[in-house]
Steps between C-alpha positions, in 0.01 A plus 500: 500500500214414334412204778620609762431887497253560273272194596530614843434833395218436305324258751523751796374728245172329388433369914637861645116658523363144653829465748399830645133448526587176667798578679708259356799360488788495201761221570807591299751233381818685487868420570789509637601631140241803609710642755848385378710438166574143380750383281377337213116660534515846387164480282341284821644764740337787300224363523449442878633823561234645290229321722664610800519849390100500431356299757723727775335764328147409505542381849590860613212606247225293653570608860163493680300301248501187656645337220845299655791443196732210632812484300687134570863514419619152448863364460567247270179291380561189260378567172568490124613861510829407585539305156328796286655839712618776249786690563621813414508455079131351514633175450466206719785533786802273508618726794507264805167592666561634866334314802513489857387267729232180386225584281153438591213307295196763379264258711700567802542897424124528421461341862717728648297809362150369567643445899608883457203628358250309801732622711457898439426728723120581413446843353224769443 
């Protein structure tokens, strides 16, 4: 929570007065784990959720401003999470993780959200 909320949080935060005046744009790097529950990733899924619940919310809030919120929902990316994820008890999991499909690099996912992010319709 403390990453990958409240950094979030706290970023959009400090930049929110400068995103308006600028019309800006907020690139979120949620999850699948945002949207849906996975096995094995309670404290990670809590998390996401969490951004996805305040990002859909400031979106709605910031209607008109100019200021666009992009929230990316990725599926699986390779990191270390996967050898550090805390389950339920706090503790790191033994629970087989869930996954579906391949799982993409962070090079290739960052990619994938600059292409989205050109590729926006332009607002006012």
């Amino acid at each position: 929570m403390d990453v990958n909320f409240f950094g979030a949080l706290q970023c959009t935060k400090v930049a929110l007065a400068s995103l308006i005046e600028r019309q800006g744009t907020i690139i979120v790097i949620e999850s699948l784990a945002g949207v849906a529950p996975l096995l094995g990733r309670s404290g990670y899924c809590a998390s996401k959720h969490a951004l996805h619940g305040l990002f859909t919310s400031l979106r709605a809030e910031l209607i008109g401003s100019g200021v666009h919120i992009m929230i990316v929902c990725p599926g699986f990316v390779k990191t270390n999470l996967q050898t550090r994820a805390l389950g339920a008890d706090g503790h790191v999991t033994r629970h087989p993780q869930s996954t579906v499909g391949r799982q993409d690099s962070p090079a290739r996912l960052a990619l994938l959200a600059w292409r989205a992010w050109d590729a926006k319709p332009q607002r006012n």
